[in-house]
C-alpha positions as CSV (number, residue, x, y, z in Angstrom):
1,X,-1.3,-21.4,9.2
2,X,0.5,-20.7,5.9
3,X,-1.9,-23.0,3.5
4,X,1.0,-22.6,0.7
5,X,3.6,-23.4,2.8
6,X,2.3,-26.5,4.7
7,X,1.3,-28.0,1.1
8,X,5.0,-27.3,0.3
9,X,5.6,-29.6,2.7
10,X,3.4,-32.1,2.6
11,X,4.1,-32.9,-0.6
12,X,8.1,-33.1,0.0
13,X,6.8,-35.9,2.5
14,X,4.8,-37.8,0.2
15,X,7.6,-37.4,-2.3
16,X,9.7,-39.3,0.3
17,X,7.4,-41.7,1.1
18,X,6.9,-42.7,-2.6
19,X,9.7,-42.6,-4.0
20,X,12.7,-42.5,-1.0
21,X,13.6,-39.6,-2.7
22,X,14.7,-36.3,-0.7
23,X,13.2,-33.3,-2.4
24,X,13.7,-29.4,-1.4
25,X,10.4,-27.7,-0.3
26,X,11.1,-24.6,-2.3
27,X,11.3,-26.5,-5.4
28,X,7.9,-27.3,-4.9
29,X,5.8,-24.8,-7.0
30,X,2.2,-23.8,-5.4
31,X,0.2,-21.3,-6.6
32,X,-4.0,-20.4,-6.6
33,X,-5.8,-23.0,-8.9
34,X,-7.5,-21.5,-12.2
35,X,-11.4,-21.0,-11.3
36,X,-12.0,-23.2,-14.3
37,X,-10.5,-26.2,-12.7
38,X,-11.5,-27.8,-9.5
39,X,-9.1,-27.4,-6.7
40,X,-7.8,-24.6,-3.8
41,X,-4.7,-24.9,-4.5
42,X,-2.3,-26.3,-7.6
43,X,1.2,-27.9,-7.4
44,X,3.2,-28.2,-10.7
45,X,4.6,-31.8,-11.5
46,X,7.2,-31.2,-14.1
47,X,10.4,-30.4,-12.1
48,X,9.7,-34.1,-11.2
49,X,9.4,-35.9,-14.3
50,X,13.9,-35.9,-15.0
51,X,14.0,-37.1,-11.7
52,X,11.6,-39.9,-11.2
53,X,11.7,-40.7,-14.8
54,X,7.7,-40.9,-14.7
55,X,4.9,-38.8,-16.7
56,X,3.6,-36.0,-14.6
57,X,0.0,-37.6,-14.5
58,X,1.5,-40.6,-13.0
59,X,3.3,-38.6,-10.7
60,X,0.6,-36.2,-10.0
61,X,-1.8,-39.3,-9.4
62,X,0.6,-40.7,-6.8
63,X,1.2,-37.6,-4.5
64,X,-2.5,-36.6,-5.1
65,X,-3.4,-40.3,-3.6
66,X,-1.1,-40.2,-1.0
67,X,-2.0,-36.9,0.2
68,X,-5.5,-37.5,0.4
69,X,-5.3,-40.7,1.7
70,X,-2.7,-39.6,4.7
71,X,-2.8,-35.8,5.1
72,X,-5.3,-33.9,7.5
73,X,-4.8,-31.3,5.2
74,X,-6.0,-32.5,1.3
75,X,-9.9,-33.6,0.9
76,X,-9.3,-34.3,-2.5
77,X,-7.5,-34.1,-5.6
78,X,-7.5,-33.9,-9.4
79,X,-5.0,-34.0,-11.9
80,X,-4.9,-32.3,-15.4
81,X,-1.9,-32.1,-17.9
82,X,1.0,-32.7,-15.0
83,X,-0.9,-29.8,-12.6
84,X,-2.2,-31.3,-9.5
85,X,-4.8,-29.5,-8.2
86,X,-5.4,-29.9,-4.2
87,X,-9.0,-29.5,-2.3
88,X,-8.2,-28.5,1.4
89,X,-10.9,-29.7,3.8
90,X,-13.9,-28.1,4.8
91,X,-12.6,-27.7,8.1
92,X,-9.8,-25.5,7.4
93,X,-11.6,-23.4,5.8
94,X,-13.9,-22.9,8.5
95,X,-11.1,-22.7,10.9
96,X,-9.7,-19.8,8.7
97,X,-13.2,-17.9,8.6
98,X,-14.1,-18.3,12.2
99,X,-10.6,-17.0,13.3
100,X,-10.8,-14.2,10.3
101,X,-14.3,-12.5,10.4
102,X,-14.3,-11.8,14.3
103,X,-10.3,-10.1,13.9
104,X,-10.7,-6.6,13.3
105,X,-7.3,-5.9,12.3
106,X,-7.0,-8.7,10.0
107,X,-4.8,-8.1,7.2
108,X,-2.0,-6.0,9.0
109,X,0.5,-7.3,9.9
110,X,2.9,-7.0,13.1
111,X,4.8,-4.3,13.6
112,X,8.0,-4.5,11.9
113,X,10.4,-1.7,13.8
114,X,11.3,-0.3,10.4
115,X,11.4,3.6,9.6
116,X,10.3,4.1,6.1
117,X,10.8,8.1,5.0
118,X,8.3,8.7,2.2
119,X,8.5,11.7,0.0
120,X,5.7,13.0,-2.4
121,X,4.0,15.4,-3.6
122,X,6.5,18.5,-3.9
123,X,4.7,21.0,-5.7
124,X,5.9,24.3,-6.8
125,X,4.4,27.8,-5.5
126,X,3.3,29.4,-9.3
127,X,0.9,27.0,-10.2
128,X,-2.2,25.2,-8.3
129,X,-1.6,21.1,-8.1
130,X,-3.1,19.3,-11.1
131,X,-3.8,16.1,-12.7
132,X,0.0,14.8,-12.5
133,X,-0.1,16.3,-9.1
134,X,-2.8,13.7,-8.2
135,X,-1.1,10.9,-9.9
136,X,2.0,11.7,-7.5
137,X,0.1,12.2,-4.3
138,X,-2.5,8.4,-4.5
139,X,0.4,6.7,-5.1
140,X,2.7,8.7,-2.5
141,X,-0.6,8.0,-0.1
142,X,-1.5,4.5,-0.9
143,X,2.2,3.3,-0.5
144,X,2.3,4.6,3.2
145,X,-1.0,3.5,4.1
146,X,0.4,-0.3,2.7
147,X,3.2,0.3,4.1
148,X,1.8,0.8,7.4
149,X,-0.6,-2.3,6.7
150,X,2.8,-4.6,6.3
151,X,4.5,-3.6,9.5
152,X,6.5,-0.7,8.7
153,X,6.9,3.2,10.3
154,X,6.2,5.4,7.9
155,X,6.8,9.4,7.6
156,X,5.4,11.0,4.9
157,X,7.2,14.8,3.9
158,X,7.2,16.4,0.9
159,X,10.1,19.3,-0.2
160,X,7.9,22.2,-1.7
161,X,9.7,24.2,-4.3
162,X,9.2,27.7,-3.7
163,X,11.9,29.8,-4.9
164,X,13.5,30.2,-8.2
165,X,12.7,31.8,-11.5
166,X,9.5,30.0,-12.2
167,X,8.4,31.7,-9.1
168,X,9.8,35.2,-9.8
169,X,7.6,35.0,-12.8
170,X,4.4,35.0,-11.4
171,X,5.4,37.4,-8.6
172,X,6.8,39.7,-11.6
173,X,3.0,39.1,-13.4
174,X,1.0,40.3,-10.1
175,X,3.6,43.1,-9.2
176,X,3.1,44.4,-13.0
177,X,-0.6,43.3,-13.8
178,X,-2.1,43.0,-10.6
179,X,-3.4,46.4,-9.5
180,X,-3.7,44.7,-6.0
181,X,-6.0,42.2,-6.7
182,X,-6.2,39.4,-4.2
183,X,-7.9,35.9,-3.9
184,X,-9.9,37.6,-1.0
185,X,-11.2,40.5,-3.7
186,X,-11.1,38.1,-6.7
187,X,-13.2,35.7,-5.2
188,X,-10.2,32.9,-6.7
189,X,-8.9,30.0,-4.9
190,X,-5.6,31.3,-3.5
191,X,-3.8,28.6,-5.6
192,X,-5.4,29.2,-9.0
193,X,-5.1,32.9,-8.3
194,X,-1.4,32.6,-8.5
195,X,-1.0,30.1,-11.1
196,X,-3.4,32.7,-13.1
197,X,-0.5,34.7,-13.0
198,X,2.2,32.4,-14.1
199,X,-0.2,31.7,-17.0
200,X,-0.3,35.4,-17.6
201,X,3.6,36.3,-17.1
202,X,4.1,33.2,-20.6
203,X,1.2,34.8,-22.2
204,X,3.0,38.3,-21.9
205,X,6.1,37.1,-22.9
206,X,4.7,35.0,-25.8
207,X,3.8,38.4,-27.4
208,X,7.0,40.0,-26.8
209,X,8.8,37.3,-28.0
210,X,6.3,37.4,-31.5
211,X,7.4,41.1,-31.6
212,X,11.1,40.4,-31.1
213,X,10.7,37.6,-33.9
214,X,9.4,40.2,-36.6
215,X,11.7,42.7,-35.6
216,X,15.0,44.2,-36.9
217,X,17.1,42.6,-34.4
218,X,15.4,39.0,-34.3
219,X,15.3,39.3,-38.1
220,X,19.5,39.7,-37.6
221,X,19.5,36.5,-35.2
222,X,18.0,34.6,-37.3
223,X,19.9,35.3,-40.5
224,X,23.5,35.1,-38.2
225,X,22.4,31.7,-36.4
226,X,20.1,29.5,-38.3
227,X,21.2,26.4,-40.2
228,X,21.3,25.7,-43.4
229,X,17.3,24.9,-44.6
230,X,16.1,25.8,-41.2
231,X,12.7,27.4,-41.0
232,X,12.3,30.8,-38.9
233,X,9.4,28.9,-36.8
234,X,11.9,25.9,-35.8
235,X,14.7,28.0,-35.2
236,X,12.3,30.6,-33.0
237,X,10.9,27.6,-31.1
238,X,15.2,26.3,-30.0
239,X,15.8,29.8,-29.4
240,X,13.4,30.6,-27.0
241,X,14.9,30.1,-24.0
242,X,18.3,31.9,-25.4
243,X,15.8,35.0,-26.4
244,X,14.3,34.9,-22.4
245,X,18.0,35.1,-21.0
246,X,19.2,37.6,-23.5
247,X,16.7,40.0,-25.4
248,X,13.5,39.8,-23.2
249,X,12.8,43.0,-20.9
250,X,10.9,40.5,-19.1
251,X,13.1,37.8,-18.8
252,X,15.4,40.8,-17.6
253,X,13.2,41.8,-14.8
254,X,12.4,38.2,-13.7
255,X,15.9,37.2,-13.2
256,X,16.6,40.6,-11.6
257,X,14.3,40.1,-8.9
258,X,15.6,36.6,-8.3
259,X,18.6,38.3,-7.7
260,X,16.5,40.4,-5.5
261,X,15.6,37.4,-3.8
262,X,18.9,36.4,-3.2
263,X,20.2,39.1,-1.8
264,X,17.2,39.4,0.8
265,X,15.6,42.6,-0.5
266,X,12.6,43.3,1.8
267,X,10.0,44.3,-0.9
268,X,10.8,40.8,-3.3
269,X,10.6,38.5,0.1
270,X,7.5,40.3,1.6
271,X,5.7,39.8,-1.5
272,X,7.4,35.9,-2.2
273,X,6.5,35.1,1.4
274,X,2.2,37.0,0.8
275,X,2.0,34.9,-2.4
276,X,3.9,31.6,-1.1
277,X,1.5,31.5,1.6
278,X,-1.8,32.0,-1.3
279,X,-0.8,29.1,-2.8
280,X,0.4,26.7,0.3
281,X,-3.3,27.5,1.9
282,X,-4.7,26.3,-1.4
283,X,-2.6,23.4,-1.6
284,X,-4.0,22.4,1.9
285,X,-7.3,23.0,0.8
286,X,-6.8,20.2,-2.0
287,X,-5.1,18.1,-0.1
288,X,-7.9,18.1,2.5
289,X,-10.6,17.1,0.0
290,X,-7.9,14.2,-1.3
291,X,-7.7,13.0,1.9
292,X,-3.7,13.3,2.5
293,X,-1.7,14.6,5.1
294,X,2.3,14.8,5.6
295,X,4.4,14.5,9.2
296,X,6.2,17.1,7.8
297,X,7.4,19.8,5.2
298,X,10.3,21.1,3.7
299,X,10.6,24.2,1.5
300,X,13.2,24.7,-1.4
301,X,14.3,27.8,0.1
302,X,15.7,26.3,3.5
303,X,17.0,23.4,1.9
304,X,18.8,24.7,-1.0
305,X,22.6,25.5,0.5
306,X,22.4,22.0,2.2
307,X,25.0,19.3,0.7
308,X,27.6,21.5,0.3
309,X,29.5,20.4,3.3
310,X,28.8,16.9,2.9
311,X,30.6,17.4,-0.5
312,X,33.4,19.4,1.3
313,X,34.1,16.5,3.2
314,X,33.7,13.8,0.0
315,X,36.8,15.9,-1.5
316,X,38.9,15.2,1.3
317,X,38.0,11.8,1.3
318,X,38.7,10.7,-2.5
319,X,34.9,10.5,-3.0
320,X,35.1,13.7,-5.1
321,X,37.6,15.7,-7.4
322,X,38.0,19.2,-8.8
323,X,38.5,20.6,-12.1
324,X,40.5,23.0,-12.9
325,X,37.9,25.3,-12.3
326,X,36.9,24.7,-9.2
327,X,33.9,23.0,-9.8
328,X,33.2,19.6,-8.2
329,X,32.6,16.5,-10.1
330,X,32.2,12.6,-9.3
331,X,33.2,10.0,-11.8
332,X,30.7,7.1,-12.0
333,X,31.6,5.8,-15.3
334,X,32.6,2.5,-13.6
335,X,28.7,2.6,-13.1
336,X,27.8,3.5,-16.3
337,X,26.4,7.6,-15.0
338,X,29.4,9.1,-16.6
339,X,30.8,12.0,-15.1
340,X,28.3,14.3,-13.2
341,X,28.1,17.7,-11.3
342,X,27.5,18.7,-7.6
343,X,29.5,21.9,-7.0
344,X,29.5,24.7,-9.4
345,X,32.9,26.3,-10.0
346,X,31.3,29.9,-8.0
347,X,30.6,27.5,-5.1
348,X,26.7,26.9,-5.5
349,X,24.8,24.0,-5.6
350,X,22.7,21.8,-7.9
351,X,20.2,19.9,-7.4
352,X,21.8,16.7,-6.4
353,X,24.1,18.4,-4.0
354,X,20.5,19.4,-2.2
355,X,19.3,15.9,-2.6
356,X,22.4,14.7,-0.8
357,X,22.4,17.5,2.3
358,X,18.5,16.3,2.0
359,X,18.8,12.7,2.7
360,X,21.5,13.4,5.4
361,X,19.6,15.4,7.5
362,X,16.5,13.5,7.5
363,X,18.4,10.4,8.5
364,X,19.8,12.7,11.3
365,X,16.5,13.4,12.3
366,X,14.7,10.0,11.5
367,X,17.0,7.4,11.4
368,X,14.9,5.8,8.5
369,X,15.8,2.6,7.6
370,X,14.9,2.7,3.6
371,X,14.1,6.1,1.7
372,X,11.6,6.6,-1.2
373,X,10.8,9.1,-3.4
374,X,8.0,9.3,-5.3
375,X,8.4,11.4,-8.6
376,X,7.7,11.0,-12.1
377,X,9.5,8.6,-14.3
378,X,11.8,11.7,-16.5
379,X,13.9,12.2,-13.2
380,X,15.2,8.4,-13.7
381,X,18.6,9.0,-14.8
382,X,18.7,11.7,-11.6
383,X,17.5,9.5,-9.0
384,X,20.5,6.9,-10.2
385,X,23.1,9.2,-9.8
386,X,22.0,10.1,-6.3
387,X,21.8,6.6,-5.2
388,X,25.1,6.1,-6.3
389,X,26.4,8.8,-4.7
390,X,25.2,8.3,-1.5
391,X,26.4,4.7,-1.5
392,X,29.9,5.8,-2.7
393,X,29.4,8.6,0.8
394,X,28.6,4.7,2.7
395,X,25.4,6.5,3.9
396,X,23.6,4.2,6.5
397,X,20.4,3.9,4.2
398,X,22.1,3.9,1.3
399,X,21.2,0.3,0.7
400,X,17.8,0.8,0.8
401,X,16.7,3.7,-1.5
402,X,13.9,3.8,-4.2
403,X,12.7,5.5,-6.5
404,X,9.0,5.2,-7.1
405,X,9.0,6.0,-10.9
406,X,5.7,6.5,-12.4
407,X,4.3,7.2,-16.0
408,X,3.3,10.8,-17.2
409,X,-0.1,11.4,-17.3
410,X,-1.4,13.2,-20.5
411,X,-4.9,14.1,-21.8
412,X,-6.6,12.8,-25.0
413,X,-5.7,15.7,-26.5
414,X,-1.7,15.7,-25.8
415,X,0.5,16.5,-22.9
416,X,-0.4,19.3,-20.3
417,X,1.2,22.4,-20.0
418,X,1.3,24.9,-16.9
419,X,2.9,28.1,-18.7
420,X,-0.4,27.7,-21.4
421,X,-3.0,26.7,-19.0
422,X,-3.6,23.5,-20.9
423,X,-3.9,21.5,-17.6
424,X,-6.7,19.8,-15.8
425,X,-6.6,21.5,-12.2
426,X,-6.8,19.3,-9.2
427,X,-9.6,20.9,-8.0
428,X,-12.0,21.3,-11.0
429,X,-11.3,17.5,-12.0
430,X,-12.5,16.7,-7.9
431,X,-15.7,18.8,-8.6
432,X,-16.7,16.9,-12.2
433,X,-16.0,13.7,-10.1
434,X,-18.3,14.3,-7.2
435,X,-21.2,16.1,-10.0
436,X,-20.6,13.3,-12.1
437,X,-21.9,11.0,-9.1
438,X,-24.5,13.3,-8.1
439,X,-26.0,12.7,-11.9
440,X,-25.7,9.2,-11.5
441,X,-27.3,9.3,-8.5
442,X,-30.1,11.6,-9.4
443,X,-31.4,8.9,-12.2
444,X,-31.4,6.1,-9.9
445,X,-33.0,8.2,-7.0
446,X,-31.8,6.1,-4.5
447,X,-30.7,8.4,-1.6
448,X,-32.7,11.2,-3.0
449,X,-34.5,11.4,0.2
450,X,-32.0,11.7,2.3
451,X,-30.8,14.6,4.4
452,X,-28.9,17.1,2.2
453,X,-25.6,16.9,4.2
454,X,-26.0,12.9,4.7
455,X,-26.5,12.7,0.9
456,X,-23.4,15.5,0.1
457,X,-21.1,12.9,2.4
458,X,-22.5,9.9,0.2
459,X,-21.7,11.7,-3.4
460,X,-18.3,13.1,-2.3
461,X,-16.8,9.3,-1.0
462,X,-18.6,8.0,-4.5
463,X,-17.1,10.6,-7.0
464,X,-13.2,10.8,-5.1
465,X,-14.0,6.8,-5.5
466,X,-14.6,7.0,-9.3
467,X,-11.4,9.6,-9.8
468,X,-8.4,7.8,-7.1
469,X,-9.7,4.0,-8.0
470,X,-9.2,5.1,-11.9
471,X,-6.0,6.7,-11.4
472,X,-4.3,3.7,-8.5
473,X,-5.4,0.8,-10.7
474,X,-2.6,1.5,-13.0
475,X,0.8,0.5,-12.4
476,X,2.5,3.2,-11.6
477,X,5.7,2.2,-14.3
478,X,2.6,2.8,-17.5
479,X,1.9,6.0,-18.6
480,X,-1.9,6.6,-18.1
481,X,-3.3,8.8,-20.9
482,X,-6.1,10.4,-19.0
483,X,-9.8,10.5,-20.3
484,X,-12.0,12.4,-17.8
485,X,-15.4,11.0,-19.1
486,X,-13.9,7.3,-18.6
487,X,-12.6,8.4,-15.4
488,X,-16.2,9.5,-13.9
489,X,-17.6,6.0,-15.1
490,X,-19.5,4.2,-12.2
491,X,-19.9,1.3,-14.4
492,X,-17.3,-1.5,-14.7
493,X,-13.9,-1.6,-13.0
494,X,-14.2,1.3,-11.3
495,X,-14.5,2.7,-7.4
496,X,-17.9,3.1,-6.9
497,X,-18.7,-0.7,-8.5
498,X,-16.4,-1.7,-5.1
499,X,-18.3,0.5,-3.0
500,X,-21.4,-0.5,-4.2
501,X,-20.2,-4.3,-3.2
502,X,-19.3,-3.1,0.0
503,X,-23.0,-1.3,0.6
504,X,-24.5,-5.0,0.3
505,X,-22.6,-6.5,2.5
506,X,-23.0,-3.9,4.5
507,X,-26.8,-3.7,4.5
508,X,-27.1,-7.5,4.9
509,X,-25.0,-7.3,8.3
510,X,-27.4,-4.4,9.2
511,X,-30.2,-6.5,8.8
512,X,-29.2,-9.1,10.1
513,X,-27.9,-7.6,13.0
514,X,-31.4,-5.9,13.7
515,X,-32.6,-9.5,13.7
516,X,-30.0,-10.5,16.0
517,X,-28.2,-12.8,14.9
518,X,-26.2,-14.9,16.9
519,X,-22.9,-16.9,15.5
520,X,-23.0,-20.5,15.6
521,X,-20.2,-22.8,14.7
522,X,-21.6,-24.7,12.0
523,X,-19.8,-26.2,9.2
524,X,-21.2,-26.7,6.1
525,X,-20.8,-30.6,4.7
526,X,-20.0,-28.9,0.9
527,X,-18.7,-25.7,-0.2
528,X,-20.2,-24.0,-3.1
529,X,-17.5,-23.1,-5.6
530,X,-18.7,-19.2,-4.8
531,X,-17.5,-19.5,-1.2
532,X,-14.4,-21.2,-2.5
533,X,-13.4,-17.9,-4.2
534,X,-14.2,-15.4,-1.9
535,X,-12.1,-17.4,1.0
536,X,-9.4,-18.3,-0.8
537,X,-9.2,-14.7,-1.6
538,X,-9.5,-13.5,1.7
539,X,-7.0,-15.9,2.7
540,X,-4.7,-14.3,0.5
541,X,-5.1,-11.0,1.6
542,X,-2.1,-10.3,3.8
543,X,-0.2,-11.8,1.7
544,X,-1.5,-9.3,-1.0
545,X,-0.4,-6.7,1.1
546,X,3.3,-8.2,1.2
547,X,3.2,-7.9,-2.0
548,X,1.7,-4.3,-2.8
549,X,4.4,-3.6,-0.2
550,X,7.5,-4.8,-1.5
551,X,6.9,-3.6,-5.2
552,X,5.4,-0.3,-3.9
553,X,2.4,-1.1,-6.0
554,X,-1.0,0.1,-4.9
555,X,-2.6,-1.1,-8.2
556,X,-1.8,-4.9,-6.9
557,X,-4.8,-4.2,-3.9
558,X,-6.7,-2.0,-6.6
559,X,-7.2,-5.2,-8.6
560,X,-7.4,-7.7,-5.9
561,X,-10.6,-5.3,-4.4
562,X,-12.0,-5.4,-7.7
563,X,-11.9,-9.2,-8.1
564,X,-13.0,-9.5,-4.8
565,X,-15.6,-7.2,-5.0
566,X,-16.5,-9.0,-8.3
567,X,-16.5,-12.5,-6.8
568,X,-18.9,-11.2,-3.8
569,X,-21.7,-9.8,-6.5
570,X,-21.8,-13.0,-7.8
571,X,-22.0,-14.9,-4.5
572,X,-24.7,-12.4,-4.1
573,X,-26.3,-13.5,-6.8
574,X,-25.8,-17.2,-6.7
575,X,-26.6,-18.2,-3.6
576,X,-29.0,-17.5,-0.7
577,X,-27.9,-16.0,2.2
578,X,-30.5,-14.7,4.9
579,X,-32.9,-18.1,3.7
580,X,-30.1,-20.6,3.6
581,X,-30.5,-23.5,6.3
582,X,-28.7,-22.9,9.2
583,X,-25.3,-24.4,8.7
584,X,-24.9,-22.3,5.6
585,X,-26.6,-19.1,6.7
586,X,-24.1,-19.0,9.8
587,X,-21.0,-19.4,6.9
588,X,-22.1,-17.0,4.8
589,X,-23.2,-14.2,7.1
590,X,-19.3,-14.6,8.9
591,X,-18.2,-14.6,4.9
592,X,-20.0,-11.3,4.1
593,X,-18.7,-10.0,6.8
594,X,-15.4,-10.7,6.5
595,X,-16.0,-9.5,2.8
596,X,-17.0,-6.3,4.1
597,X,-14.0,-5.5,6.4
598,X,-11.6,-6.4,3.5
599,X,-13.2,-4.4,1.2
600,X,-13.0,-1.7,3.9
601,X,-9.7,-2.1,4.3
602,X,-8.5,-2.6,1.1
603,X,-9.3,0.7,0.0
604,X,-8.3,2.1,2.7
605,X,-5.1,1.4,1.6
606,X,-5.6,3.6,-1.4
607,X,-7.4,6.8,0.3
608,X,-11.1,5.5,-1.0
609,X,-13.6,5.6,1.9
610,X,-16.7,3.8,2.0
611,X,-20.7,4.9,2.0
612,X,-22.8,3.0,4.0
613,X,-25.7,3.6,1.4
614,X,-25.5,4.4,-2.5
């Protein structure tokens, strides 16, 4: 029963009964009632005031007294500054309960027959995954597990960008700087090792490009192109990428073995397929310890030549025109995108022209019905253009595409950096988080005793709590500047306070199991305003769900475990549970279990498992 919904109702019927008046059910607002009034649920009496020509107490007084006089629904009522506030009966409540705390799939929902393709991640091969990374990959996670938990099909893939000149560099470091090292002889996680080398290729080039500044010739560029008061350091820091692709031996030899690349020259691809596959075996290393997986992968370098017949056949078809040049443009100035690349004039592709042969052949292949892509907020004005474009190509999905724009994440001390190493690796932050716990954990001394793997298990679900609950409770639109003490606090709104919720109710059903227990269907004659919460938040868990779902927002279940989890500490607290007479012990054992599988199941949702014991 839809509590909201049958109120809705209800009070259109009252409405009609009072006043002969015919009123629309979706005009009636109902929403949660404040925990400082009284009441379950609250409807608003202003939209009836022009129409009855009454003050919304007297209005709210009549519906409320109708109601409770002729609904099996309303037990009482108050009314405070036009808000009527409604108190379902006890026995609804229990209804809801008994039904909820025995269902071990309650809050999913039925199946929906929908195909959701859900892209994340997409790393590149020169550098390990790091703090951003993570950012990308919980909310890439978390929307397919809620996803799931609404009805929906989900396949999660990520495109992994492994060729190109970012990649040439750290193949050109190791080939020059190397002297055969590899992670197996450095003792380096394949995916730092290589990123160790990308670091070293900038910091190579950094000094060649201070000697270049200080030199004969870079004293002439600067003379022949600077503007008028322009300092050497501000023209040096625009002219660095013009110095790489001009001047810099290095630059030289990086682009020339792209070009080796290119052309399929065995020596470049044996060593770009030994180092791709050092850092994709340390990617699946992290990925292991975050707790993700993907149905499938797609690499840069299989992918890149795709769209260009699909743009081919645009050209015949209007969709797209040529300049004089031969390169291929679409106009979507109509649309506000102005004018925008997807053929170079030598025939090669761009990055949207990928993105289009992408999207086509995964519909092939999947048939989804809506696409997603989860990646950072600065590709915005990109993922526009390709939505556009693959409406204006009347693509089947093209309806239904998203892009899952999230904030940067930067560090106290300013953005990150690959090329300077200023970044906080993936799987250094995961190891603060988990000794972080281990600290904690040591003070208090509670699972001390424990077996050492039992208490490894325990530490590891606590710190990955502390780091993905910190991260996920964000909306994903905000930029998060990142503090990596806050982040490892298990006080407060935080992972581990959930889990720690979770580990009462957990022991109390372990107790009282060992006791057996055995359910009776007892109703309490008054609810404690404690219970209220909790069920009228558990009652509004699928519908939480719903939600999280349709704005692809995992930090609306972070903050509605966090209340919950809040709201059950003090119910904890507050009331007796074990020594409560009979009617009430039966409720509130089925209540803290219920409790328990939400909080399970909530995070869930957002990759955070649950100890038993903390």
């Amino acid at each position: 029963m839809d509590f909201a919904l049958t109120l809705q109702q209800e009070v259109v019927a009252a409405i009609k009964a009072l006043y002969q008046i015919d009123f629309e059910a979706n005009k009636v607002s109902v929403a949660n009632t404040r925990k400082e009034f009284v009441g379950d649920y609250t409807v608003v009496m202003f939209p009836l005031v022009a129409i009855l020509k009454q003050s919304p107490k007297q209005i709210g007084n009549a519906i409320g007294g109708y109601l409770k006089e002729n609904s099996s629904f309303v037990q009482d009522f108050n009314v405070i500054k036009g808000f009527l506030n409604l108190e379902l009966k006890t026995q609804l409540w229990a209804d809801f309960l008994e039904n909820a705390y025995a269902n071990d799939q309650y809050g999913n929902h039925p199946k929906t027959n929908k195909n959701v393709l859900l892209e994340y991640c997409s790393p590149n091969t020169n550098k390990p995954l790091h703090l951003g990374h993570i950012r990308n990959i919980l909310l890439g996670w978390s929307c397919s597990k809620i996803l799931e938990a609404a009805g929906d099909h989900v396949i999660r893939t990520q495109v992994i960008n492994d060729r190109g000149i970012a990649i040439c560099k750290s193949m050109l470091a190791w080939k020059k700087f190397a002297n055969g090292e590899t992670p197996q002889t450095s003792g380096i996680k394949s995916d730092h090792f290589v990123g160790n080398y990308y670091v070293l290729f900038e910091t190579k080039f950094k000094e060649e490009y201070e000697v270049f500044q200080n030199s004969s010739e870079g004293i002439k560029v600067y003379e022949t192109n600077k503007k008028a008061n322009q300092e050497s350091d501000a023209f040096f820091k625009d002219y660095k990428n013009t110095y790489f692709n001009t001047y810099s031996a290095l630059g030289k030899e990086a682009r020339e073995m792209l070009l080796d690349w290119e052309k399929g020259e065995p020596n470049t691809i044996a060593l770009w397929k030994t180092m791709n596959e050092w850092v994709i075996s340390g990617f699946n290393e992290t990925h292991k310890a975050l707790g993700v997986d993907f149905h499938e992968n797609y690499f840069e370098s299989e992918t890149y030549l795709l769209g260009k017949d699909l743009i081919e056949k645009g050209l015949k078809e209007g969709i797209f025109y040529q300049k004089e040049d031969t390169s291929v443009w679409i106009d979507l100035t109509e649309e506000k995108l102005d004018h925008k690349l997807v053929l170079r004039s030598d025939g090669t592709s761009v990055y949207m022209t990928q993105d289009i042969g992408m999207a086509h052949i995964r519909y092939e292949k999947y048939k989804m019905d809506s696409l997603i892509y989860v990646v950072a907020d600065e590709q915005n004005y990109h993922f526009q253009v390709l939505f556009e474009i693959l409406k204006k190509m009347k693509e089947p999905y093209a309806a239904h595409l998203y892009h899952l724009a999230y904030g940067m994440v930067e560090l106290t001390t300013g953005k990150m950096k690959s090329r300077e190493g200023t970044v906080v690796d993936a799987d250094d932050l995961i190891k603060e988080v988990i000794q972080e716990a281990e600290n904690e954990a040591a003070e208090r001394g509670d699972i001390n005793a424990l077996p050492v793997e039992a208490k490894k298990d325990i530490l590891t679900k606590i710190g990955m709590a502390a780091l993905k609950y910190h991260i996920i409770k964000v909306n994903p639109k905000k930029k998060m500047v990142f503090d990596p003490k806050e982040s490892v606090d298990l006080q407060g709104q935080t992972g581990p306070y959930i889990q720690y919720s979770y580990v009462r109710a957990n022991g109390l059903i372990n107790k009282i199991n060992q006791e057996n227990w055995q359910s009776e269907k007892l109703i309490p004659s008054v609810l404690e305003p404690q219970e209220k919460d909790l069920l009228i938040q558990l009652y509004d868990y699928p519908n939480i769900i719903k939600e999280a779902a349709a704005d692809y927002d995992p930090s609306v279940i972070a903050n509605f475990t966090y209340s919950l989890a809040k709201s059950y500490h003090k119910f904890w607290h507050d009331l007796p549970i074990i020594k409560a007479p009979t009617p009430e012990k039966d409720f509130r054992i089925k209540l803290s279990i219920l409790v328990k599988h939400v909080l399970q199941h909530s995070m869930d949702l957002l990759g955070i498992p649950m100890p038993n014991r903390m």
